[in-house]
C-alpha atoms as one frame of an Amber mdcrd trajectory, in Angstrom:
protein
  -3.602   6.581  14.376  -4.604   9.664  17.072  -0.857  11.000  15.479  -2.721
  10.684  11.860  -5.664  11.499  13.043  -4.141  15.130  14.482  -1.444  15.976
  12.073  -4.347  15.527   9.243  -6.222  17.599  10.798  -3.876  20.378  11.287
  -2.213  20.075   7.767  -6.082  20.532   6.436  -6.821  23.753   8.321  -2.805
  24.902   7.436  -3.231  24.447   3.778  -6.992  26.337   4.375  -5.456  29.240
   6.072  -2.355  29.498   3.879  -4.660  29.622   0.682  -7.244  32.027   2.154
  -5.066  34.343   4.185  -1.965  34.068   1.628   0.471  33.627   4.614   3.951
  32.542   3.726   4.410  30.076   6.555   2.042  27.265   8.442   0.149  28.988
  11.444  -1.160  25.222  12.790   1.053  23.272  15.083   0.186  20.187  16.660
   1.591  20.670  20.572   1.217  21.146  23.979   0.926  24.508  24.917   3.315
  23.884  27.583   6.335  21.553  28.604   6.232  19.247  31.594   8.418  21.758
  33.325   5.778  24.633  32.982   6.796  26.763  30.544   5.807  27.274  27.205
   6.132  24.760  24.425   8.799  26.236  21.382   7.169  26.720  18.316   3.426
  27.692  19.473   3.848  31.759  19.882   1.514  33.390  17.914  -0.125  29.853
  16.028  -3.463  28.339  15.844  -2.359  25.013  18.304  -4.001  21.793  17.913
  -3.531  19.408  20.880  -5.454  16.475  22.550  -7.381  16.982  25.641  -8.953
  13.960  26.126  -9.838  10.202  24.644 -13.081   8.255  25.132 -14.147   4.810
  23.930 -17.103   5.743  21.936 -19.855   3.349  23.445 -22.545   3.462  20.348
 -24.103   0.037  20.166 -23.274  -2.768  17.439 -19.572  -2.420  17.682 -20.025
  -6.015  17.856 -17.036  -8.895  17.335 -16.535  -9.637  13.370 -16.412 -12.996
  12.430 -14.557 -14.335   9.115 -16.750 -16.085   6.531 -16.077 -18.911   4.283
 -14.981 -22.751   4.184 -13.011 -24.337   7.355 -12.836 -22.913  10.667 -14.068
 -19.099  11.232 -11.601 -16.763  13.221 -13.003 -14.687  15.658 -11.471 -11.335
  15.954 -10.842  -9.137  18.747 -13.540  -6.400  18.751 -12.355  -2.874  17.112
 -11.951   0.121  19.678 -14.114   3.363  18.037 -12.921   6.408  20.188 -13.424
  10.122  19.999 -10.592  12.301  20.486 -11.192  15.783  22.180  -9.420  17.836
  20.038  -8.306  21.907  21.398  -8.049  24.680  19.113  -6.301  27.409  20.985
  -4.759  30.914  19.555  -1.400  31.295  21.355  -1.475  34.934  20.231  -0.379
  37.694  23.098  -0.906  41.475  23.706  -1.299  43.457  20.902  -1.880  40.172
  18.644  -4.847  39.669  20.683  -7.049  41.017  17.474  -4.915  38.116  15.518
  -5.937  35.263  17.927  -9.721  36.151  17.296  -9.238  35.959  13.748  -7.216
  32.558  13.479  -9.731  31.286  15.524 -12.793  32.733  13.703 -10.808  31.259
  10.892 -10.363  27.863  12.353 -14.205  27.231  13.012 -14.837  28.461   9.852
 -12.791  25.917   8.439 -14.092  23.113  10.286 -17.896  24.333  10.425 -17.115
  23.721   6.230 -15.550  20.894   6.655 -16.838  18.749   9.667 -16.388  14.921
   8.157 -13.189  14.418   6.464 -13.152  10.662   4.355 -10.775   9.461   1.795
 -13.491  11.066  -0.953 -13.513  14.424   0.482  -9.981  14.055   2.230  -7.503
  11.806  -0.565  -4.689  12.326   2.103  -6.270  11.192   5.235  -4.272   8.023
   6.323  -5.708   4.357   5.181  -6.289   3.098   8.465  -8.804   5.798   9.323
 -12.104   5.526   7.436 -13.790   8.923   8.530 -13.263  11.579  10.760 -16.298
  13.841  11.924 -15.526  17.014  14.168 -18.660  18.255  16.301 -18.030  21.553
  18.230 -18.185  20.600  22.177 -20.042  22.930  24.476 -18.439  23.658  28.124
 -19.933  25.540  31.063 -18.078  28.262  32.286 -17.308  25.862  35.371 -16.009
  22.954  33.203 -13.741  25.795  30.884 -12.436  26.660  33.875 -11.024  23.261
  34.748 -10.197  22.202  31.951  -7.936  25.480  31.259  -7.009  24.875  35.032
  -5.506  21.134  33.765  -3.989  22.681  30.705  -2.117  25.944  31.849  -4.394
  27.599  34.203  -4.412  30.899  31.478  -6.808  31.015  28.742  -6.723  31.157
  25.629  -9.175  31.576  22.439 -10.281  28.140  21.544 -12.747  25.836  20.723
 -13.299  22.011  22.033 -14.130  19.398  19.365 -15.388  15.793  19.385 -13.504
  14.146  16.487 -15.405  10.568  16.141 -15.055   7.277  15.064 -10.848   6.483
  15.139 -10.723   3.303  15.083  -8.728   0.859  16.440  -8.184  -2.670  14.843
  -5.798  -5.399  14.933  -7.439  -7.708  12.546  -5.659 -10.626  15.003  -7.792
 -13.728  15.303  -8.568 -14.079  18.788 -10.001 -18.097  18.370 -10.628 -20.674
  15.695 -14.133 -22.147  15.567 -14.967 -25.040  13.864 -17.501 -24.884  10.889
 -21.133 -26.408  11.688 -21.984 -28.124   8.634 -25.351 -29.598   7.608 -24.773
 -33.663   8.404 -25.187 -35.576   4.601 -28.348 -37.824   4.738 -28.446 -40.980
   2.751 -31.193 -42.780   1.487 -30.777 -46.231   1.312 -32.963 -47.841  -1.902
């Protein structure tokens, strides 16, 4: 679902920019910015990339264990996993199409400042097994940029960090059977 989750995301703010900016080809990717071997991922030079920096179990209370309901024994389900994805925007735009990177990315949080919860209402395409996405912009200290662009590449780009909550995780596999507690039958003898 995180691949969902992503490539909805990007084919969104693609079909945004291509509208808006009439450009003839897609300008979001969803990659690393580099390969393991350290140098630079095919296919991101001058693009809006879209890539995952981090995943958290979101820890909001009353994610609690659903039960089945009905007649015979209930199942008891494994609990769902809600996580939020920390999701980069970064230009990959260099020297003179420095002035382009600004504008994709002006572009980009334009897009999503618009557009911040995407459900199958306001989003028809956006995969069955994910109820709602909801993007919230995530502020970083200069110190915490720095290490995170450290992790990444070590050379920064023009981006923006967002949360993107409530992916959800669930098997729907019964963990247990428990037997129904039923009300004994009382009878009065006349």
């Amino acid at each position: 679902m995180i691949h969902a989750a992503l490539f909805h995301l990007a084919g969104q703010l693609n079909e945004f920019l291509t509208r808006g900016l009439g450009l003839a080809e897609d300008m979001v990717v969803v990659s690393n910015l580099l390969d393991p071997d350290g140098s630079v991922a095919p296919g991101v030079a001058n693009k809006l990339v879209l890539f995952l920096t981090n995943i958290q179990k979101d820890t909001t209370p009353g994610n609690m264990p659903a039960a089945s309901q009905g007649e015979g024994p209930s199942g008891r389900r494994y609990p769902p996993v809600h996580l939020n994805l920390y999701v980069m925007v970064a230009a990959s735009f260099s020297g003179s199409n420095y002035p382009e990177a600004l504008k994709m990315i002006s572009a980009a949080i334009l897009f999503f400042q618009k557009h911040p919860v995407f459900d199958r209402r306001s989003s028809p395409g956006l995969d069955r097994r994910i109820d709602k996405l909801t993007l919230d912009i995530e502020n970083l200290g200069t110190q915490d940029l720095a290490s995170l662009w450290g992790v990444l590449s070590g050379k920064y780009l023009p981006s923006v960090l967002y949360r993107v909550r409530m992916v959800t995780f669930d098997s729907q596999d019964i963990q247990a059977l428990e037997p129904t507690v039923r009300q004994p039958e009382s009878r009065v003898a006349t």
